[in-house]
C-alpha positions in Angstrom: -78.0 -8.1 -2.8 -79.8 -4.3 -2.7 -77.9 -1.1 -2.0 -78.5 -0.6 1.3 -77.1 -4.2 2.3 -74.1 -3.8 0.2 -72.7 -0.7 1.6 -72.8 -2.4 5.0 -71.2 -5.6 3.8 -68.5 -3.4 2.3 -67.9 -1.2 5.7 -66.9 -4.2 7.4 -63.3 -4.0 5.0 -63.1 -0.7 7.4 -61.2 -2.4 10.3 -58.2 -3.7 10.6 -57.8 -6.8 13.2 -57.6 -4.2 16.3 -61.2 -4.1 15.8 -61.9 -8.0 15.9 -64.3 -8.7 19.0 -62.3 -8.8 21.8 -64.6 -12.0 22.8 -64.6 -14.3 20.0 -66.4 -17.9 20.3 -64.7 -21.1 19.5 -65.0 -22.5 15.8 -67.8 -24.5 15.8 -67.9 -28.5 16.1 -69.4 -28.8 12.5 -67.7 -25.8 11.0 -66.2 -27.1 7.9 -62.3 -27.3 8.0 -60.1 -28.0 4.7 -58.0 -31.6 5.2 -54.6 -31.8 3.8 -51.1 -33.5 4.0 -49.4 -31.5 7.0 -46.1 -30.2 5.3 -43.3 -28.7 6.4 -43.5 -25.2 5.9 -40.1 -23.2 4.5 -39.8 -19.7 4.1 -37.5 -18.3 2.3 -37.3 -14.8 1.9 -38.1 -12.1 -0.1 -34.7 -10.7 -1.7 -35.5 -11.8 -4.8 -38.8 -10.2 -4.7 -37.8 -7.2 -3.4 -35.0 -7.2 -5.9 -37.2 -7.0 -8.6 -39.1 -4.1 -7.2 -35.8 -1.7 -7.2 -35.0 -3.1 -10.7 -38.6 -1.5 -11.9 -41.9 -0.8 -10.2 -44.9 -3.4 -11.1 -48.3 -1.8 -12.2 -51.5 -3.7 -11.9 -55.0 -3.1 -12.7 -58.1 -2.9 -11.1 -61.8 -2.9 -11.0 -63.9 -0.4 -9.4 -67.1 -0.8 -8.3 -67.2 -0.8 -4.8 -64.2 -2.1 -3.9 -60.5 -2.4 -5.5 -60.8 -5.8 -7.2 -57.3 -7.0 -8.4 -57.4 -10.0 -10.2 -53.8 -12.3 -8.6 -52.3 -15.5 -9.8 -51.7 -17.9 -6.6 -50.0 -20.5 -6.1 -48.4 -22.9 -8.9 -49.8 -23.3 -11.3 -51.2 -20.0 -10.8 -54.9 -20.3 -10.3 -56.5 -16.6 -10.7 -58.1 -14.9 -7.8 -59.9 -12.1 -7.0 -59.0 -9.7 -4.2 -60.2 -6.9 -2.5 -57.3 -4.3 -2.3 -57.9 -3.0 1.4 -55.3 -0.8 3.6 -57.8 -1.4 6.5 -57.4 -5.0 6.8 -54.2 -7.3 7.7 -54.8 -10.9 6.8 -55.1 -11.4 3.3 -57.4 -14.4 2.9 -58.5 -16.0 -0.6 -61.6 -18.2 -1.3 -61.2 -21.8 -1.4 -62.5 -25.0 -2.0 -64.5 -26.7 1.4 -63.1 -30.8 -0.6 -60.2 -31.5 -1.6 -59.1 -33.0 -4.4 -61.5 -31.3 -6.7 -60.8 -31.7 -10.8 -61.4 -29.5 -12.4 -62.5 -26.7 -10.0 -66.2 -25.9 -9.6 -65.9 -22.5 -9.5 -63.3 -19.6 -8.9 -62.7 -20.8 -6.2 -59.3 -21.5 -5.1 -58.3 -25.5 -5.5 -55.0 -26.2 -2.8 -54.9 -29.3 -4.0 -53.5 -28.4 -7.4 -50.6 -26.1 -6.7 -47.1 -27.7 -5.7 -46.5 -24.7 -3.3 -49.4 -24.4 -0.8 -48.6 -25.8 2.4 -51.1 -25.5 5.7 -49.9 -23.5 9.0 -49.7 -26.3 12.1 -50.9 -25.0 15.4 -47.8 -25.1 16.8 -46.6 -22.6 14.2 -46.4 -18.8 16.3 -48.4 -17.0 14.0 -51.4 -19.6 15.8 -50.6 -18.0 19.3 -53.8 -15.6 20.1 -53.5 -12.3 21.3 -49.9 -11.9 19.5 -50.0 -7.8 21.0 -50.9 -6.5 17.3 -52.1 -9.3 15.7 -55.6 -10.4 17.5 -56.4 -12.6 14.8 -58.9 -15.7 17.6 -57.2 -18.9 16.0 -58.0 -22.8 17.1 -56.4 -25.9 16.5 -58.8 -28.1 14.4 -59.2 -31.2 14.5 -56.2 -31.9 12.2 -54.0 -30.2 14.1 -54.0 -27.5 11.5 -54.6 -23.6 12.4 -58.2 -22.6 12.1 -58.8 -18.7 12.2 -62.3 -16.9 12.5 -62.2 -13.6 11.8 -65.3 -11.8 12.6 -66.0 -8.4 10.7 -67.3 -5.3 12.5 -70.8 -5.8 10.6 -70.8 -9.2 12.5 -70.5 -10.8 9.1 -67.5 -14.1 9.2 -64.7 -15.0 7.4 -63.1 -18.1 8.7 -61.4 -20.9 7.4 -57.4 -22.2 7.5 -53.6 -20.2 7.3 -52.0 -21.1 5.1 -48.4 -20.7 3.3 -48.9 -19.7 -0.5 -47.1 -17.3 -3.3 -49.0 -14.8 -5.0 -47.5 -14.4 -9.4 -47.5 -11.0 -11.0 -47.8 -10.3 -14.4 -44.1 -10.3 -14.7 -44.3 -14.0 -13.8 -42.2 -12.4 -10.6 -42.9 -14.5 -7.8 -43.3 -13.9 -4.0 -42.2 -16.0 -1.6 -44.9 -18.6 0.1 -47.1 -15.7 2.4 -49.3 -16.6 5.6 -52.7 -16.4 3.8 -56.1 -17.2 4.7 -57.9 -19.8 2.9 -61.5 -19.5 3.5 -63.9 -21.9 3.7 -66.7 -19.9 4.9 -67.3 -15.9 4.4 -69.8 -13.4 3.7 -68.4 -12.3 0.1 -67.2 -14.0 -3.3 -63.7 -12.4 -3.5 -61.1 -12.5 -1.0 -59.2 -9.6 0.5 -55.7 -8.5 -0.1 -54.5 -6.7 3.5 -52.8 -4.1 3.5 -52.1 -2.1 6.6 -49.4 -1.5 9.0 -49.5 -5.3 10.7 -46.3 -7.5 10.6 -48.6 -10.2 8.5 -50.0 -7.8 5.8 -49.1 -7.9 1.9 -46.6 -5.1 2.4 -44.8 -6.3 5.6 -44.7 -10.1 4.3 -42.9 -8.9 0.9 -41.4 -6.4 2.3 -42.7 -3.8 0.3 -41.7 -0.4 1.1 -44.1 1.4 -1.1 -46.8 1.3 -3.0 -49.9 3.1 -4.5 -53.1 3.1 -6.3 -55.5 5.4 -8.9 -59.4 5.0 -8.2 -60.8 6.1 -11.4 -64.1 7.8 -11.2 -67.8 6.4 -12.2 -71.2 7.3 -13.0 -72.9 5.7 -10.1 -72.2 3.9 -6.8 -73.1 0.5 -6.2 -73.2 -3.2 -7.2 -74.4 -3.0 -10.8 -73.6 -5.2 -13.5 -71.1 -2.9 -14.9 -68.5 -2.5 -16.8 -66.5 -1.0 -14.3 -63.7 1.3 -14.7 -60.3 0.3 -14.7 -57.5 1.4 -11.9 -54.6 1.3 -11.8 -51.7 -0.1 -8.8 -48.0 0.3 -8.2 -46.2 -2.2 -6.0 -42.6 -0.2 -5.8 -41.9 3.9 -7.0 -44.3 5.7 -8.7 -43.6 7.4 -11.5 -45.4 10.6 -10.9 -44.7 11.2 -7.5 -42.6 13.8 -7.4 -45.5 15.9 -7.9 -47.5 14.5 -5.0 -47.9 16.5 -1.8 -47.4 13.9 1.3 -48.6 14.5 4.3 -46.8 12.3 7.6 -48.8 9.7 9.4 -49.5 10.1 13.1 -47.4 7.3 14.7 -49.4 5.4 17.3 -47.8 4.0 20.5 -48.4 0.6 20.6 -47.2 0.0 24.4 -50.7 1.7 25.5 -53.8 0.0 24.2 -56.9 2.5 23.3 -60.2 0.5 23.4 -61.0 2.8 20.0 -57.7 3.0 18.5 -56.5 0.7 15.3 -52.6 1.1 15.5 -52.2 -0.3 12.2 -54.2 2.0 10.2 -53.0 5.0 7.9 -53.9 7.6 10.7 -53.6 11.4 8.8 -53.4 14.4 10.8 -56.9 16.0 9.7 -57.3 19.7 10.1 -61.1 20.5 9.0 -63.5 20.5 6.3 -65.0 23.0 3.6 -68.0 22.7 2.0 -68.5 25.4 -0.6 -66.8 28.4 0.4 -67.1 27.9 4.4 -64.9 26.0 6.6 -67.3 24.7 9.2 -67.0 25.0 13.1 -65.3 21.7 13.8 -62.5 21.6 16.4 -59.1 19.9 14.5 -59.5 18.2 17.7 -62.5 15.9 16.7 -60.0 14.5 13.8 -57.1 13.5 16.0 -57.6 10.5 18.5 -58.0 10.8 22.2 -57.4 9.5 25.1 -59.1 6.0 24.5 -58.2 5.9 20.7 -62.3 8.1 19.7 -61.8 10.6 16.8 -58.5 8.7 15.1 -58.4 10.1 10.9 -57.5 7.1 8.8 -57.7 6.5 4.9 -58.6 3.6 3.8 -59.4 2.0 0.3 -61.8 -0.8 1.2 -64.6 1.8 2.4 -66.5 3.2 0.1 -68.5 5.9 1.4 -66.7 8.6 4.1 -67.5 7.9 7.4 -67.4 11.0 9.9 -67.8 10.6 14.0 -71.0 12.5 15.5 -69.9 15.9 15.8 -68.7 16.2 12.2 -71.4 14.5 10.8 -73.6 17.0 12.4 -71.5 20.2 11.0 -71.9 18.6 8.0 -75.3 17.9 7.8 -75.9 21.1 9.1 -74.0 22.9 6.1 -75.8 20.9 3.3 -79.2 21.2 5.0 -78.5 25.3 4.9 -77.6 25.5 1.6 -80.0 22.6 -0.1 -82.4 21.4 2.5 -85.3 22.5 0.6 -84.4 19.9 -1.6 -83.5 16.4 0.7 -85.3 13.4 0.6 -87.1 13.7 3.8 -87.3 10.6 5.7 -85.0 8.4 3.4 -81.9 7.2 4.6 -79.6 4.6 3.0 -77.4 1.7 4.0 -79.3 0.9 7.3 -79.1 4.5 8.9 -75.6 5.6 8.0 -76.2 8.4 5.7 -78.9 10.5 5.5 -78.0 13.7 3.0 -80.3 12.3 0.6 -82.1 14.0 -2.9 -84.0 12.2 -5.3 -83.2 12.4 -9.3 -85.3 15.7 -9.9 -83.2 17.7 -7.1 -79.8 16.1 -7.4 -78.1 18.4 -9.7 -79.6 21.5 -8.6 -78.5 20.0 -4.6 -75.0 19.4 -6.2 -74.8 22.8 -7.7 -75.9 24.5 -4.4 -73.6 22.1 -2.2 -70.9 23.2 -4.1 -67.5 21.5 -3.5 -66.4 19.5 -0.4 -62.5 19.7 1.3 -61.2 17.6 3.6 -58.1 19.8 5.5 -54.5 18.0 6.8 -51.9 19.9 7.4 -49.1 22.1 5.8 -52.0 23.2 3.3 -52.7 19.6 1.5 -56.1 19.0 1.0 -58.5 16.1 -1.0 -60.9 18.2 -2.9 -64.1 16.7 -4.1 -65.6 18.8 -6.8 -69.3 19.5 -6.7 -69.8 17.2 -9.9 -69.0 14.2 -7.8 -70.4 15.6 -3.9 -73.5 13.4 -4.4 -73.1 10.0 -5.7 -76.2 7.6 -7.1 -76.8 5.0 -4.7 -80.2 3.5 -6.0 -83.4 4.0 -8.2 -82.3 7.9 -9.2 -81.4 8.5 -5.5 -78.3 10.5 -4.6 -76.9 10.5 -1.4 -73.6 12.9 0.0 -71.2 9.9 0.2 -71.2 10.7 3.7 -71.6 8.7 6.8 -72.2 8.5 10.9 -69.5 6.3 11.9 -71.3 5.7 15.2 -74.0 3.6 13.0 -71.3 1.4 12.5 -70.3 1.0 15.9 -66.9 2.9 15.3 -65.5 5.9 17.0 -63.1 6.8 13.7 -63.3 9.1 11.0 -62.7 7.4 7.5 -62.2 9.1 4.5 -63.2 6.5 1.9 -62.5 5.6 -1.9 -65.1 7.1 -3.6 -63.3 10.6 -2.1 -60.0 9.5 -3.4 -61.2 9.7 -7.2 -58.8 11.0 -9.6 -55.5 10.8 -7.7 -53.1 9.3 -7.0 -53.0 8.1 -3.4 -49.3 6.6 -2.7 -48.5 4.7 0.9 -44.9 5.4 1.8 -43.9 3.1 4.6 -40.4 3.5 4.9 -40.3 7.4 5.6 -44.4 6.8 7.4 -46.2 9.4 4.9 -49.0 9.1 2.7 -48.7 11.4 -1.0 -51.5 12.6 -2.8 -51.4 13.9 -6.6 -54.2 14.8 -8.9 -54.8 12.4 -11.8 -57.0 11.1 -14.4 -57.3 7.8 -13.0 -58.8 6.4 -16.2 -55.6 7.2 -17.7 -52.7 6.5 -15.4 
């Protein structure tokens, strides 16, 4: 898969299900749907888990190219799976197996048929009632009366397949209880997702995690390469370090009016402005903050890579780096389909970074995400580097997004109970 496709299959991780097409075609009559044994499904809950979580936080790593790839044991036996750590996103879905029994698996794919504690969601089970007010996950009731979900990306790209009950096995061998899961039979990517936004069915909410946090490490150049990739690191529970962080409170979003272009179950920050070298360009805190129908909202989220800024940022932006190093773009290029077009090619780079000098995204009470000028432009493909910029609007989205590449070397900690996000410089590589 090239550059530019990959940056657009990775956008889609962007938006949370208040951003699934609002009309959403029935599975279709041939669409492959996983047979089992219809259980009854128990849940118990998560005391035990959550238990464990006061007694000592849990650390586990990750892999960054991309994406935030934690590697998860599921079900029991524990069958390892890789997920794509996502605060955008709500249903955490894994990749299984379209036939069943399979011995030994094929692949790394999931195998329900081998662990003693999957069970498969029944349509008559609520979580299969569409339009649930923030949960607009389109299910159906297949053809073995189990619940079939499609969930269809904002790229246009599918995920679809069965929900399911199954436990997720840390390192510490500490369990959680059986979690509504998707277990996809068809999707666009190899690894499955690990949701975790504000929805009442993401990892958080399901194991009733009340904080946690993550270090993206930084690397040499952006993309899909064979690698190695760095390692990160991710804290279910307290952080060690935080009481050096700076936190910053979310914007709470009333659910009881629905905005056409708001997510209500995205980390929304209360952005102030940005600097790029020593100027703070013209943009109205206004632009950052959403209006009336939802346009403009500031979320963070981990399963973008690049930034993504609505039109009238973009354009300040542009207009800045153009000033100060427009000599030097790559005229006519643009990368990953149109949404990003502050391009230089391996003979200009540093001299464009230099010249570009540092970029600074502004909340308020003074925190601020600094991106130094050794990381402003990132290498997207043959020697080209790109500001890890974006129009939003290419994407069809009315949001600003700060992404993970800009949350290199800190700590970035998700505190749900008190509604704040913390930020705390860090060598990732380290922590």
């Amino acid at each position: 898969m090239g550059h530019a496709e990959t940056i657009t299959t990775f956008s889609f991780l962007l938006f949370s299900l208040a951003s699934v097409l609002s009309t959403v075609p029935q599975s279709p009559k041939n669409s492959t749907s996983l047979s089992f044994t219809l259980t009854a499904v128990h849940r118990r809950n998560s005391s035990s888990f959550v238990a464990s979580l006061a007694a000592a936080s849990r650390k586990t790593p990750f892999k960054y190219s991309m994406a935030l790839t934690v590697s998860l044991a599921v079900g029991t036996p524990p069958q390892t799976q890789e997920m794509v750590l996502d605060t955008g996103s709500q249903l955490s879905w894994i990749q299984c197996h379209r036939e069943t029994p399979r011995r030994p698996p094929p692949t790394t794919a999931f195998d329900p048929s081998l662990s003693t504690s999957f069970s498969a969601v029944p349509c008559n089970h609520p979580v299969c009632k569409p339009r649930i007010p923030d949960y607009t996950l389109p299910t159906t009731c297949d053809q073995n009366r189990l619940c079939h979900y499609s969930y269809f990306y904002a790229d246009g790209t599918l995920a679809e397949g069965n929900l399911v009950h199954e436990k997720l096995t840390f390192a510490d061998s500490q369990s959680t209880p059986p979690l509504i899961l998707g277990c996809a039979t068809s999707s666009c990517d190899d690894k499955g997702i690990l949701g975790m936004n504000l929805g009442r069915l993401s990892f958080p909410s399901q194991a009733m995690i009340s904080k946690f946090s993550y270090c993206v490490p930084t690397r040499a150049v952006s993309g899909s390469g064979p690698g190695p990739f760095p390692t990160g690191s991710f804290i279910i529970g307290d952080n060690p370090s935080s009481a050096r962080f700076q936190y910053i409170e979310l914007i709470r979003s009333s659910q009881s009016q629905t905005m056409p272009n708001l997510d209500p179950l995205a980390y929304t920050l209360p952005m102030q402005g940005i600097r790029i070298g020593a100027k703070r360009l013209d943009i109205p805190p206004s632009v950052f903050r959403p209006d009336a129908g939802g346009s403009g909202q500031t979320m963070i989220d981990s399963g973008s890579e690049f930034t993504f800024l609505v039109d009238q940022a973009y354009g300040k932006v542009r207009e800045e780096v153009t000033r100060l190093a427009g000599l030097r773009l790559k005229k006519g290029y643009t990368y990953g389909g149109g949404v990003a077009d502050m391009c230089f090619d391996s003979a200009n780079a540093a001299v464009a970074g230099r010249l570009i000098g540092d970029m600074v995204f502004e909340f308020i009470n003074g925190v601020e995400i600094v991106v130094p000028s050794s990381r402003t432009l990132a290498e997207v493909e043959g020697g080209i580097h790109c500001m890890a910029v974006g129009m939003s609007s290419m994407l069809g989205a009315a949001s600003n997004i700060i992404g993970n590449i800009h949350q290199q070397d800190m700590w970035v900690e998700f505190d749900l109970t008190n509604r704040r996000i913390g930020l705390g410089k860090a060598d990732c590589s380290r922590s």
